[in-house]
N, C-alpha and C positions, 0 to 999 in steps of 0.2 A: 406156500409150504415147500418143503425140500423133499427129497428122492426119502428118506428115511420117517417123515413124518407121514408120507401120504402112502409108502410101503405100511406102514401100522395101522392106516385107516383101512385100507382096503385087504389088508393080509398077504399082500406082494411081495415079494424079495424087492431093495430096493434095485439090485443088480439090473435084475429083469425090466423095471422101469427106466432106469440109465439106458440098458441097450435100444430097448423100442424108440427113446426120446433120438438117439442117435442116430438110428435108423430114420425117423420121421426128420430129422433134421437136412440129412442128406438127401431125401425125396422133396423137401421145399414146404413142407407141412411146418404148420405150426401150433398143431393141435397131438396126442396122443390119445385113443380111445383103451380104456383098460377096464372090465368087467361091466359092461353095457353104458359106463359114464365116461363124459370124455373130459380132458383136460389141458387148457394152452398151457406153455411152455415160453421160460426165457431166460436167457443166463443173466445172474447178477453176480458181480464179482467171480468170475469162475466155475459158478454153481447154478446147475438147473433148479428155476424158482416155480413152484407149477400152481396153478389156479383152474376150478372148476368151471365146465361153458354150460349155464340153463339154457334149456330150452324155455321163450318168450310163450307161454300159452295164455293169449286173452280171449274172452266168450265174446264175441260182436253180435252177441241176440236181444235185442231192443228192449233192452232193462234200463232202470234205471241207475244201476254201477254202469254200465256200458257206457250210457249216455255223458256219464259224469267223464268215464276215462276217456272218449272223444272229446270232450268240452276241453280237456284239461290239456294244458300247452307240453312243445316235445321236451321241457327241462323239467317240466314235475312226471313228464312218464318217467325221463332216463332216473327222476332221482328215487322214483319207487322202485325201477328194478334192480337199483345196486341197494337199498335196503333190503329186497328180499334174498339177494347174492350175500349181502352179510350175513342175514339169517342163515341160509344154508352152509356156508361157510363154518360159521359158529358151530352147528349141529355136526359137522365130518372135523372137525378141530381134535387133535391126538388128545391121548386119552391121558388125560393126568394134566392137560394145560388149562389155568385157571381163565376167568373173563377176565381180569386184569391184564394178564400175555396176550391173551386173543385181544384183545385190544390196543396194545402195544401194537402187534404185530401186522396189522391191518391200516391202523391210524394212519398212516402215510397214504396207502393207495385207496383209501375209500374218508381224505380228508374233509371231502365236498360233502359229504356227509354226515358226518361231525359222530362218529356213535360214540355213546356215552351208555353208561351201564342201565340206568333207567329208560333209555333211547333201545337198548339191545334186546332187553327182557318185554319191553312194551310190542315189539316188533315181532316177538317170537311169538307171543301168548294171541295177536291179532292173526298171524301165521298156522297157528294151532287152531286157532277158532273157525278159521277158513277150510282148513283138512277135514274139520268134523260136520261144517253145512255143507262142503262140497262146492263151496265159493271158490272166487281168483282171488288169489294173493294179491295182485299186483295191483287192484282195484281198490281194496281194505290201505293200501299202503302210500294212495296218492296222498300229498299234501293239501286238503281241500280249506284250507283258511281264507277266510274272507269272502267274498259275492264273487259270482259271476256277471259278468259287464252290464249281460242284461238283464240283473236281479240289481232294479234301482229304486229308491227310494224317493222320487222326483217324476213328474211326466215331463211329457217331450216340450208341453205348454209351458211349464217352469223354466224347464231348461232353453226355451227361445226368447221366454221374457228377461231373463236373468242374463243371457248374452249381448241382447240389444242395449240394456241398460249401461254393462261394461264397455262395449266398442264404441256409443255414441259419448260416453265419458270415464274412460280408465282410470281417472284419478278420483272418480267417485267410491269413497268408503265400503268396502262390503257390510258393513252395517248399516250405510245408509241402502244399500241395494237390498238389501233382507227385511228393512222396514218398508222400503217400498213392495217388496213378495207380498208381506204380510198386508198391504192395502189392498192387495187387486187380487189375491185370492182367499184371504180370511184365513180361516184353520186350515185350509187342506195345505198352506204354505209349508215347505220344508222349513228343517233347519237352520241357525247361521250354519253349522258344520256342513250341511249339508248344500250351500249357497257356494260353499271353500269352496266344494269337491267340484262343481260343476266350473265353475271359472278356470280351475287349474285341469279340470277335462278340456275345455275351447281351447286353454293354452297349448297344451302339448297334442292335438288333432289340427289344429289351424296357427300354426306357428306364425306364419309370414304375417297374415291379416293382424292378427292381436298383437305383435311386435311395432306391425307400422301404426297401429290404434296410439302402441301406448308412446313413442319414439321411432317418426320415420326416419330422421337421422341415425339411430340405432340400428334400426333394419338396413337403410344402406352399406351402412360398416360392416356390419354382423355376418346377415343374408343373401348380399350379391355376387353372384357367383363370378370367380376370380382364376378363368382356365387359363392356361398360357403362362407368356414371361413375358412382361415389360422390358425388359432390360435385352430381351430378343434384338431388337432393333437398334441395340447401340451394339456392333463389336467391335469397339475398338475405340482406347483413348478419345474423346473432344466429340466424338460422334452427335452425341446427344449431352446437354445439360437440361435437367429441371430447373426452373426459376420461382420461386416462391416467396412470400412475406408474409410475417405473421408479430403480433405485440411481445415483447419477452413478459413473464408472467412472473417479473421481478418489477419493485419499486426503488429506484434509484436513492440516491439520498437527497435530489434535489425536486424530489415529487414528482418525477416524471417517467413515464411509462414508456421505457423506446419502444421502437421497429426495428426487428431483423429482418435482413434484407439476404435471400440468399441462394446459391444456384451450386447442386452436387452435379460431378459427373457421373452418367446413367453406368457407364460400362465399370468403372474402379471404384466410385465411390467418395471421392475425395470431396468433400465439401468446400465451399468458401461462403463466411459470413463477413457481412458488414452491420454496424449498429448506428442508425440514424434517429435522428428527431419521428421522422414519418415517413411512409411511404411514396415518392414520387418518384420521376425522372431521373433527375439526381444523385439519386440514394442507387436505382441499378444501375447506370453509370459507373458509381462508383464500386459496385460491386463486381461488371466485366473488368474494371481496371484492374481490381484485388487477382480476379481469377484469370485472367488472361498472362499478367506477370506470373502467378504459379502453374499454371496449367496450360495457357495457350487457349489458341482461338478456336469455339467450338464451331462444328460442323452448321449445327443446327441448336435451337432452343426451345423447349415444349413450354406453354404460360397457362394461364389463364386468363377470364376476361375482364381483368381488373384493369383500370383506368389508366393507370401508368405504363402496362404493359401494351395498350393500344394508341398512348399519345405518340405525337407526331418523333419529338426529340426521340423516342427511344426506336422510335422507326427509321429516324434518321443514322442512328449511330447503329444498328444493326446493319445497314447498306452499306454505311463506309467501311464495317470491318466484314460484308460479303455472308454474315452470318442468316441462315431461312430461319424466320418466324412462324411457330407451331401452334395452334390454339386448343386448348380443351373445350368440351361441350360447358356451358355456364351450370355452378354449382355442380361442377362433376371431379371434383378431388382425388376421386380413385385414378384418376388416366394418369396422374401423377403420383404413384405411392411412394418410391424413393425421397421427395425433397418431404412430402407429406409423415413417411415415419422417422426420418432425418430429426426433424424437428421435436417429434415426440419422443425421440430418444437424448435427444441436447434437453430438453426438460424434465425428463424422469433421471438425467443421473447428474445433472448440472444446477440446474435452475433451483430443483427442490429444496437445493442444501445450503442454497444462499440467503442471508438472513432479506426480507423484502417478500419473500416472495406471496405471491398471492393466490397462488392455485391455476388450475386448468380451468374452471368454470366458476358458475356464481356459485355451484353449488359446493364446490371445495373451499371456495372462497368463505364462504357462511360456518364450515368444518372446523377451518384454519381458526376463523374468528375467535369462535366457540373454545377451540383445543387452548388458545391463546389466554382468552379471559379468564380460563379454568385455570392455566397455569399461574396468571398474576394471580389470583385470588388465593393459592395457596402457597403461593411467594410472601403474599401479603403476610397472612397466618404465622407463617415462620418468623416472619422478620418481628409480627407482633408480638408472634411468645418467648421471643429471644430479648426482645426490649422490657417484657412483662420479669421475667428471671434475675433481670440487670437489676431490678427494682425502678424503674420508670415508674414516677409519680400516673402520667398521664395515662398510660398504658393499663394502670390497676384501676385510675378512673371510671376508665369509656368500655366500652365492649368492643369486640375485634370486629371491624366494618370496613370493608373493600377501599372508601373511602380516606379512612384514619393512616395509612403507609405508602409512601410514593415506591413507584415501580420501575426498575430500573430498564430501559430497553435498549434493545443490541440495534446502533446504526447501521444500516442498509447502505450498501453498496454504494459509488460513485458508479458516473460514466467509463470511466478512467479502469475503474478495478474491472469493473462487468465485461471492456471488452476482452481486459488480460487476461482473466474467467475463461472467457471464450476460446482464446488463442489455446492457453494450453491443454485446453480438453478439445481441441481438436486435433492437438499433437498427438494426444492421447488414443483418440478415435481411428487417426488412421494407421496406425499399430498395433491393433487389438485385431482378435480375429471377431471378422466379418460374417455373422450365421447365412444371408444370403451369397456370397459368391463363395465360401469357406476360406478363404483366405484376410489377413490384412489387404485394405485397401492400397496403399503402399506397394507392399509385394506384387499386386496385380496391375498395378498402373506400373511398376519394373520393367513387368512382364510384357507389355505390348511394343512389339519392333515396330510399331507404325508411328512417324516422325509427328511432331505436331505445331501446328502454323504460332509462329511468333512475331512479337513485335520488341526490338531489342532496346531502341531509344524511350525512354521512359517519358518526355515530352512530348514524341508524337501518340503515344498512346493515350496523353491527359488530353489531346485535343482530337483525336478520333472517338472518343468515349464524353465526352461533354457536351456541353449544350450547344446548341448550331440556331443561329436564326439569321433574317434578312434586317441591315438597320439602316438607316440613310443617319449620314455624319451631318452633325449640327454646330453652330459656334461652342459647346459647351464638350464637342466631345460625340460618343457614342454615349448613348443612357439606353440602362438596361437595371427595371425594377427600380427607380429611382435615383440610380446611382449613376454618377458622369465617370465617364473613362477617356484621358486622354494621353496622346503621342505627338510631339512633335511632327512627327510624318504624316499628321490626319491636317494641316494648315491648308493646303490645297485641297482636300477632299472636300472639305464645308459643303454640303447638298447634295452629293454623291451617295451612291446605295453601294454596301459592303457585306461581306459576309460576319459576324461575330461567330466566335469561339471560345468556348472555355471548359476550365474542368471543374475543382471541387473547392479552387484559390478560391476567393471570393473576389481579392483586389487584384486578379487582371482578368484580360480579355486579347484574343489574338484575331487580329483582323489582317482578312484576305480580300481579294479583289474580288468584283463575279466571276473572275475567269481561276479560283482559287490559287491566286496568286498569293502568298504572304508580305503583307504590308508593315504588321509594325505588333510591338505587345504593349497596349494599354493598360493603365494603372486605375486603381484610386486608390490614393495613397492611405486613408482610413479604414481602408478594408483589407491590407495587405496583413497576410498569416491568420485569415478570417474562414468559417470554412461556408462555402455557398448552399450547401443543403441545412446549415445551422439558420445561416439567412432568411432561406423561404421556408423553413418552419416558422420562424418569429414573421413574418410578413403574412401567413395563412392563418396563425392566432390574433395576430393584433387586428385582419378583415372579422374574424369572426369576434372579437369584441366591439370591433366599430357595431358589427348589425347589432348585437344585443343593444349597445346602447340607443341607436336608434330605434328600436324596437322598443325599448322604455319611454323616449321623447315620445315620441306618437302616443303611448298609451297615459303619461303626463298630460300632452296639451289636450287628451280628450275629455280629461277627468273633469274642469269645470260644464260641459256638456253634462257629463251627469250628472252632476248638484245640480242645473237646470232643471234637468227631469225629477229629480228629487223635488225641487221647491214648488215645483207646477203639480205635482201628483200629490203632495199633502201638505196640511195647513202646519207650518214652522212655528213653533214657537217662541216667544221674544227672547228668550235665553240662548236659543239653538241659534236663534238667527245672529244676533252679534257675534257669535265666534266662525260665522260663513264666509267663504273668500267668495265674490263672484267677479268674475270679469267678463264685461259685456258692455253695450256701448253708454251705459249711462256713467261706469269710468271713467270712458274717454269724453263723455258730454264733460262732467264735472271740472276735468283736467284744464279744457280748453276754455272753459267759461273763469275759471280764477288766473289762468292767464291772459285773459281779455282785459280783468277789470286791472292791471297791475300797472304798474305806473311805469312803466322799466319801457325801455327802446322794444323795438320788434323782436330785433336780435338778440337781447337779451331776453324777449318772454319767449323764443323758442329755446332758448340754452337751459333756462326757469322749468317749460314744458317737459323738457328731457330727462332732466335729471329730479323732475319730483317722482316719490317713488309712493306717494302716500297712496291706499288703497280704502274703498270705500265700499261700504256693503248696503243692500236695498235698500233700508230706511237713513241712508244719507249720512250715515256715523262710519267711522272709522276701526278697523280691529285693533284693539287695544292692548298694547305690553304687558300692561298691570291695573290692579285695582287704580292706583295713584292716580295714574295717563287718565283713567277714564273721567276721577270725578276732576281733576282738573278742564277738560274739554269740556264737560257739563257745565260746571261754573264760566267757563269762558264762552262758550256759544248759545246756552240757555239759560242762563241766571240763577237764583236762586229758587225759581219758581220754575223747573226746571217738568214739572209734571212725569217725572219717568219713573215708572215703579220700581224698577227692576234696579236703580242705580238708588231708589229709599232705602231699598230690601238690604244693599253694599253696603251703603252708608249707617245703618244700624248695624251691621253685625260687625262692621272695620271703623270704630269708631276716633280712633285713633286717625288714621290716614286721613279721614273725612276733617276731620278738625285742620292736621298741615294743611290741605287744599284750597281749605275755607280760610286759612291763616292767609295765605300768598294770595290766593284771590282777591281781597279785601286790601292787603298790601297795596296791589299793580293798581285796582281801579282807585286807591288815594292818591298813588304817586305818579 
């Protein structure tokens, strides 16, 4: 209120309040006391704005209002003493100002409060009621909704049964955890609601434990504590690079899933990717090549303990270019967060928008599905009710079914597109500001006067950055994975041990002496403009289809072993048993006994041996192509009296066939 509205409540000149306020202002006060009540003070706009100071009087004598206003936390004391500040307010409010104004007027500084006109009058009359028992206001005026912590509906046995069930299995149902309550304690069992309230009590009391229950990977991410700067340790261009690799979470268009291959600078920020087949040797090779032409040679490199990063080649090319090798603890991802949110950020604003893509996990994976088959199916729908309107015979036929409408789908990516993708969203990246260092990474890599180690011939760097091994020269060349590489200048090496080299060519190889002397650049000429990390992905897939298929032979030639076991453990029936392959030595008895009796040279009954392919099953008959085959053998090796049931039972129901057999049979034995 102002100098002239609180001059009218209390019958003051407002004069005289003006001067006292000014006076108390130049003493340091910020209070004015006027007619035994006091009141703060403050200029708004120009204008002294004044507000009434209660005094806080609560009874602390062991009642049970007392107990309550103890129990009660310091945000529902403070919010009952500005309801009882309104109240009073309200009651010294100038004389002629409606509760409308008075609330207008107030609304701003008492908005935590929210009063409303049935909120104001409910306040007053709980206020009145208290002046006439002689009660505290400010006890009547707490917010007491809801329980107190420890006014529970559950005992503490509920509540330790009900959390062992969740931690030993979090993906277990609250309903099924509520029907197990209800077995092991009958009726006295809580609630489902009440089952809620306790789980989402352990949740928010024991955070870390329940988090690592339901996802220790989430708790690692979430909950480890992350004081410092990583990025401490590098000041300055090259210092440090991170090295990482991960699958891109796009589907090519030739069904294959690459590997990024890739290493940021810790101090600027500048990434460099490469996109391979898979991760090996190879592929970071080729990635210090990318980064060493843009960037220069780092100081150091932090990895991980992934295979490629502790094979030898990459050890080897690390020493020639002088560069220290860094290791993280195994499965410890945070010591790297740079290449690690690098990556999650090249996926959230690159990957996602590309058609292929497949998600970050299975479980986006299964989303994507889902969002997908929804959308064809009401692709479908349209396309049917727009062929239905055309008057489409078939369309007014059938009923509208997912099946009935082909669906059009958007081709995915090449190699080729995915990595120019890449290229220019990282032109993009390093020109954008940077939330961690607040600049463009650009700008800050500008910014560092500290020089940085290059390699300016671009051939010495494909062979300081490629593969290195020990080979002895043979008539055919140097071979390496198959492949013969040869030079003129290896004529006289024939047996001699050399150093090989190479980079990402596939068709050459640069050979030095032991004393890495340079000898000569070997070829193969079928591999030249091939690239060598394409190579040993295709030589890594085609080993792992040799084993599967070997892993099929073996389980092949075990399979008559079974039908073994099978025929010795039950009695076969003569139906079952004709269509049985067995192979076992009464085969080969048979095989060698019809070539004994043959009339043919030696030589000719092993060439006879070899090439009969006939196959014969226990009871001495053969498996048969066809009804026909069979009853002809019958007639030719058993007569007409031939005693086999099972070939009468044929012969009655194919009487047709039976008759030809018996036609030709009668034929051969006249002619």
């Amino acid at each position: 209120m102002n100098s002239n509205e609180l001059g009218t409540i209390l019958n003051i000149s407002p004069r005289t309040i003006q001067d006292k306020t000014q006076k108390a202002k130049e003493q340091n006060q910020q209070s004015i006391k006027l007619n035994e009540r006091f009141f703060k003070f403050e200029v708004v706009k120009g204008h002294y704005v004044y507000e009434e100071i209660f005094a806080e009087v609560v009874d602390t004598s062991d009642t049970d209002l007392s107990a309550a206003w103890r129990r009660a936390s310091d945000a529902q004391q403070e919010l009952a003493s500005k309801r009882l500040a309104v109240v009073r307010l309200y009651r010294n409010r100038p004389s002629g100002e409606s509760w409308q104004k008075f609330l207008d007027r107030i609304a701003y500084k008492y908005r935590d409060v929210k009063p409303t006109k049935s909120k104001l009058f409910r306040w007053l009359e709980i206020v009145r009621g208290c002046e006439e028992r002689g009660d505290v206001p400010l006890e009547w005026l707490l917010d007491k909704r809801g329980k107190h912590a420890n006014n529970r509906s559950y005992t503490e046995a509920h509540y330790q049964y009900v959390t062992e069930l969740f931690l030993v299995n979090p993906s277990r149902t609250k309903i099924k955890i509520h029907q197990y309550l209800q077995e092991e304690f009958g009726k006295e069992a809580p609630s489902y609601s009440t089952v809620m309230r306790m789980i989402e009590r352990y949740r928010s009391e024991n955070v870390l434990l329940s988090t690592v229950a339901v996802s220790p990977g989430e708790a690692n991410n979430k909950l480890r504590p992350a004081p410092g700067n990583k990025a401490e340790n590098a000041p300055y261009n090259n210092a440090v690079w991170e090295m990482d690799g991960t699958p891109v979470d796009v589907i090519c268009s030739d069904g294959v899933r690459y590997q990024l291959s890739a290493a940021i600078d810790v101090y600027s920020r500048r990434p460099v990717v490469v996109v391979t087949p898979s991760a090996n040797a190879t592929a970071l090779a080729k990635v210090f090549k990318v980064g060493i032409q843009k960037l220069g040679i780092p100081e150091a490199v932090l990895l991980d303990n992934g295979r490629e990063y502790r094979s030898k080649t990459f050890e080897y090319t690390c020493s020639r270019l002088k560069i220290e090798q860094r290791f993280t603890m195994p499965y410890s991802g945070w010591q790297k967060p740079h290449i690690e949110r690098f990556f999650g950020t090249m996926t959230r604003d690159l990957f996602e928008e590309l058609p292929g893509y497949i998600g970050h996990s299975v479980a986006d994976r299964v989303i994507i599905a889902d969002r997908a088959g929804y959308d064809k199916k009401l692709e479908a729908i349209r396309k049917w009710k727009a062929k239905y309107r055309d008057g489409d015979d078939f369309a007014k036929r059938f009923a509208i079914k997912k099946e009935n409408v082909g669906i059009d789908i958007e081709m995915p990516v090449s190699r080729e597109e995915l990595e120019g993708y890449i290229e220019q969203w990282i032109r993009k990246y390093e020109n954008r500001m940077h939330r961690g260092i607040k600049q463009t990474p650009l700008e800050r890599w500008n910014e560092c006067a500290i020089p940085t180690r290059t390699i300016s011939d671009a051939r010495v760097l494909d062979v300081l950055v490629g593969l290195s091994e020990k080979k002895k020269v043979t008539k055919k060349g140097v071979t390496w994975k198959g492949l013969s590489y040869w030079h003129d200048a290896l004529y006289d090496k024939v047996g001699e041990s050399i150093w090989m080299l190479s980079d990402d060519e596939l068709g050459y190889l640069y050979i030095y002496d032991l004393e890495m002397k340079f000898l000569c650049k070997a070829e193969h000429a079928e591999s030249i403009g091939k690239s060598r990390a394409d190579y040993l992905a295709g030589l890594k897939f085609s080993k792992k289809i040799e084993k599967q298929i070997r892993e099929l032979r073996e389980l092949r030639y075990a399979e008559p072993a079974l039908y073994k076991r099978a025929l010795e453990a039950t009695s076969v029936d003569e139906e079952v048993q004709v269509g049985l392959e067995f192979k076992s030595e009464v085969v080969t008895n048979v095989r060698e006994s019809v070539a004994d009796e043959s009339v043919h040279t030696q030589e000719e009954q092993e060439v006879l041996q070899d090439e009969r392919v006939e196959t014969v099953v226990l009871n001495g008959m053969p498996v048969f192509a066809s009804v026909s085959e069979r009853f002809a053998w019958m007639l030719e090796n058993k007569g007409l009296d031939h005693g086999d049931a099972l070939t009468q039972r044929l012969a009655d129901k194919h009487e047709g066939l039976w008759q030809i057999a018996l036609e030709e049979y009668e034929q051969r034995k006249a002619g």
